[in-house]
C-alpha positions as CSV (number, residue, x, y, z in Angstrom):
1,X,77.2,79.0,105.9
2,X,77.6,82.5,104.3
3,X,74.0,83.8,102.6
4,X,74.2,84.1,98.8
5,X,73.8,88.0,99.5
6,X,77.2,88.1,101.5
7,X,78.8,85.9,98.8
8,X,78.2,88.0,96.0
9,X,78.5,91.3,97.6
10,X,82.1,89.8,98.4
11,X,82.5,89.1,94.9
12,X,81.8,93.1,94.0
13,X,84.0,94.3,96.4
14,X,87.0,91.7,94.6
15,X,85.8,93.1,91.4
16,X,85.5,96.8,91.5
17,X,88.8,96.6,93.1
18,X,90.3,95.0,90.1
19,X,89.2,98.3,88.3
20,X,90.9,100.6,90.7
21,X,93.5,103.0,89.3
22,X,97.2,101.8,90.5
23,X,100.3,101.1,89.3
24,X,100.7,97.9,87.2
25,X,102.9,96.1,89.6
26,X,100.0,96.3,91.8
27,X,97.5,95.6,88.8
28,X,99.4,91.9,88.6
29,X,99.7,90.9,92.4
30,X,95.7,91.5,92.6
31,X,95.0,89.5,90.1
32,X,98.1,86.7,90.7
33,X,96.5,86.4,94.1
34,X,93.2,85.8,92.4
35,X,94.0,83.3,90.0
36,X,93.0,80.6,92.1
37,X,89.1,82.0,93.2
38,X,89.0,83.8,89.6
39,X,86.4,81.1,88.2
40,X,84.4,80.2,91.3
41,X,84.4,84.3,91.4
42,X,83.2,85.3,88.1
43,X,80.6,82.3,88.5
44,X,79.0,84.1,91.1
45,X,78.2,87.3,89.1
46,X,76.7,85.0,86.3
47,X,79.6,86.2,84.2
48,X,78.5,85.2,80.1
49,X,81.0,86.8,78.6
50,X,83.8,83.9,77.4
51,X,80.5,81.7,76.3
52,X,78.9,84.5,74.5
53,X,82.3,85.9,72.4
54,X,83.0,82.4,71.7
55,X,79.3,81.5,70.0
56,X,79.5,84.9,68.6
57,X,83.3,84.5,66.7
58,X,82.0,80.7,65.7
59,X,78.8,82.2,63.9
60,X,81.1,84.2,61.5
61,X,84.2,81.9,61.5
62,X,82.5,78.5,60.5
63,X,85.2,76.7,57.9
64,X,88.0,74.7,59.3
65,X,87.4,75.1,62.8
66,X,89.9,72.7,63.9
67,X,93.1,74.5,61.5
68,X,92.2,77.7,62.7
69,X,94.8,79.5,64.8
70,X,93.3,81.7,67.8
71,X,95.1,83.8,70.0
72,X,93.6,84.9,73.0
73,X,94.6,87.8,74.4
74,X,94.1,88.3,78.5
75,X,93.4,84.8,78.5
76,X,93.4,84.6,82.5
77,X,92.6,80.9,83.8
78,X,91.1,79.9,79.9
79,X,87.4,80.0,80.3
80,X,87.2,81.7,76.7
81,X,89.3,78.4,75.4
82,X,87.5,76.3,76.7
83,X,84.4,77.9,75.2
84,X,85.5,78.2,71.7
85,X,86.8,74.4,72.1
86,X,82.5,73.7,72.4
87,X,83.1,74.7,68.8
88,X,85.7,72.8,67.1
89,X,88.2,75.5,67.8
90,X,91.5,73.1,68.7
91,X,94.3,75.5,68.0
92,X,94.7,78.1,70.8
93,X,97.9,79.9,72.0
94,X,97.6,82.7,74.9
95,X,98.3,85.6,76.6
96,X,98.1,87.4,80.0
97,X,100.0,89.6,82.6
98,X,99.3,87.6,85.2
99,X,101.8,84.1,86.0
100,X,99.3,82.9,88.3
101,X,96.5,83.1,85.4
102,X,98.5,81.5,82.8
103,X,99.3,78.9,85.6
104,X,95.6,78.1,86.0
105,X,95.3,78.2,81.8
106,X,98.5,76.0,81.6
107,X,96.8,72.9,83.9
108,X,93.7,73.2,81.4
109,X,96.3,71.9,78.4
110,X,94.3,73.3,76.1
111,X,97.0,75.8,75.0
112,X,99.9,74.5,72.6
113,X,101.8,78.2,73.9
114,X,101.5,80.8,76.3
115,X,103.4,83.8,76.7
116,X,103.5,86.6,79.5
117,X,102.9,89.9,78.6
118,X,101.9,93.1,80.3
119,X,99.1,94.5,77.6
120,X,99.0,98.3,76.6
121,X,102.8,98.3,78.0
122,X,104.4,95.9,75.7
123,X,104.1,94.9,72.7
124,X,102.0,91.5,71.7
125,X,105.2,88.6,71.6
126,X,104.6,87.4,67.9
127,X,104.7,88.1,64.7
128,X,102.5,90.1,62.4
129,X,100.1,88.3,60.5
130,X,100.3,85.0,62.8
131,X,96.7,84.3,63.7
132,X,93.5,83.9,61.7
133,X,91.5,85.0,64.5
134,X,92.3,87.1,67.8
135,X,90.3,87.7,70.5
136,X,89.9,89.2,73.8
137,X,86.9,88.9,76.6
138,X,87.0,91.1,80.0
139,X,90.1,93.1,79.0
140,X,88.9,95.5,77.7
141,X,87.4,98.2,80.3
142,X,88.0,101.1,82.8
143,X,90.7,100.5,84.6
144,X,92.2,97.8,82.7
145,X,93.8,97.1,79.2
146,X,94.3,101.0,77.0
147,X,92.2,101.5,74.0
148,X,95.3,101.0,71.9
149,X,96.0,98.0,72.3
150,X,93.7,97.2,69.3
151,X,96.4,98.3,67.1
152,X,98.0,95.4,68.8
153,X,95.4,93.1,68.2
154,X,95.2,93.9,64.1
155,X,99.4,93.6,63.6
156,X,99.3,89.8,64.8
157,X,96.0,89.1,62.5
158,X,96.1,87.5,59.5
159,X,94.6,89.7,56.3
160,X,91.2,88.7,55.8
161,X,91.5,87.5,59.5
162,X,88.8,88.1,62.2
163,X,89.0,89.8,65.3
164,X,86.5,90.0,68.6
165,X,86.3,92.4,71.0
166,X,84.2,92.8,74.2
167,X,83.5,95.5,76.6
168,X,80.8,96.4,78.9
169,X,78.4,99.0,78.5
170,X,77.6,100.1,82.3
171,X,77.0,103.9,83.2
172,X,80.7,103.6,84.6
173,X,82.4,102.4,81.6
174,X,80.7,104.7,79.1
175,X,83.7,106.9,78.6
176,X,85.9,104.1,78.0
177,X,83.2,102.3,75.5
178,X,82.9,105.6,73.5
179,X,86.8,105.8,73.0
180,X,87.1,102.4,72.4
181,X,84.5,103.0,69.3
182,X,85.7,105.6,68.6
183,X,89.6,104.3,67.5
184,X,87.5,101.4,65.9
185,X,85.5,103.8,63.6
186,X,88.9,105.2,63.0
187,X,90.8,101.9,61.7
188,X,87.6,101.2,59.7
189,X,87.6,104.2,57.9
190,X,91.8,104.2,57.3
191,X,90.8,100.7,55.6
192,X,92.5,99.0,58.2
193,X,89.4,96.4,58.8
194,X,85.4,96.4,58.2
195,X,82.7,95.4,61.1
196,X,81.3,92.0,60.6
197,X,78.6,92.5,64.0
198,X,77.8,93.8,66.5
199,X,76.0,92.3,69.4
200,X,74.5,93.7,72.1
201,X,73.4,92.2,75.6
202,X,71.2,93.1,78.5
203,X,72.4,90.5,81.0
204,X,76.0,90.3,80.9
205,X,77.0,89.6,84.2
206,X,75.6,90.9,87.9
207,X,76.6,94.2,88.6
208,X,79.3,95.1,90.6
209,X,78.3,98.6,92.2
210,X,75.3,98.7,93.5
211,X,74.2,101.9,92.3
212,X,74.5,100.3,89.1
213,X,71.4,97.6,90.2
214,X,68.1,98.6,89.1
215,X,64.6,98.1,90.0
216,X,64.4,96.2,86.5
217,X,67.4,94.5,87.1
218,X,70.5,93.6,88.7
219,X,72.6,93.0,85.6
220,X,74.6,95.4,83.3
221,X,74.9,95.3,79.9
222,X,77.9,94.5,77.5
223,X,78.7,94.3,73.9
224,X,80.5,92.0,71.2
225,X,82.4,93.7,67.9
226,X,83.8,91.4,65.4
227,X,85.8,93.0,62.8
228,X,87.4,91.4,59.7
229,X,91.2,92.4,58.9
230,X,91.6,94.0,55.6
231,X,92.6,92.2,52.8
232,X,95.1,94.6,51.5
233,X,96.4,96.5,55.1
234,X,98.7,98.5,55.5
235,X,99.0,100.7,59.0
236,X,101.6,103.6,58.5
């Protein structure tokens, strides 16, 4: 039987790779080949995330739980689904690059639609002004989904709609974290939306380098934005 050290030093190795720089067709046979370990994976590294977004958009988004429409963007296998579900949240459709992913989410039937879509390529498959509440959890990071997909993200929300956002905030996705504040600041001060929190968290998930582990600890840190879509929006 494998020592909990070997296990979880396996699980960085399948992580950090997931952040390497290649081309996209790549990007979506890593993670179509890890649909299937994905959860038992991301369980090892004590990975919060989908259950702390989801508490977080349910403190602010508290009326008519089960009429609210939520898209969930990089949905992967539907951990952040099933989360929000905990809460009321019935209404879910969902999106991710990965066939294998959405296969995973599909089986879960919690999902009344699910489309494939490539982020930061492509454009998001609906129509603006769809949802009352968008949200993505993991996506956004180093070596994964652009910073501009958030324009994305605001097209498909409804006016006066919410919108939650996660990233990490390990030494090695500083950059990326800046820049992805940074276009937020801008939309807020275009009028595009207004920040409703901000929530910040020591123990996010295990760390995935190990010059990232401490002598404190072996966890990295991570934040949740929630914004609220603009009653009056207009993005030209």
């Amino acid at each position: 039987m494998e020592s909990k050290s070997k296990i979880l030093q396996q699980v960085r190795d399948k992580v950090a790779s997931a952040h390497k720089d290649c081309s996209p067709a790549e990007k979506l046979q890593f993670y179509n080949e890890w649909a299937t370990q994905y959860e038992e994976d991301v369980s090892v590294l004590e990975y919060k995330a989908p259950q702390l977004a989801a508490a977080a958009l349910a403190s602010v988004c508290t009326k008519n739980q089960d009429s609210t429409l939520l898209l969930d963007v990089a949905c992967g296998t539907g951990l952040v689904a099933e989360e929000l579900q905990r809460f009321g949240f019935t209404l879910f459709h969902g999106l991710d690059g990965s066939t294998r992913m959405l296969q995973v989410a599909k089986n879960k039937q919690l999902y009344q639609e699910l489309k494939q879509c490539m982020l930061g390529l492509d454009p998001l498959p609906f129509d603006a002004e769809k949802y009352d509440a968008v949200i993505i959890v993991g996506a956004l990071s180093d070596g994964q989904v652009p910073v501009s997909v958030i324009l994305e993200l605001i097209r498909v929300t409804k006016p006066g709609g919410l919108v939650c956002l996660t990233t990490r905030s390990n030494v090695s996705n500083l950059k990326y974290k800046a820049d992805l504040e940074e276009v937020m600041s801008a939309m807020q001060s275009k009028g595009l939306w207004e920040q409703v929190s901000v929530q910040e968290v020591e123990q996010w998930e295990k760390a995935v380098s190990e010059k990232e582990v401490t002598l404190e600890s072996d966890y990295i840190p991570g934040v949740i934005y929630i914004y609220r879509k603009m009653e009056t929006f207009d993005i030209t």
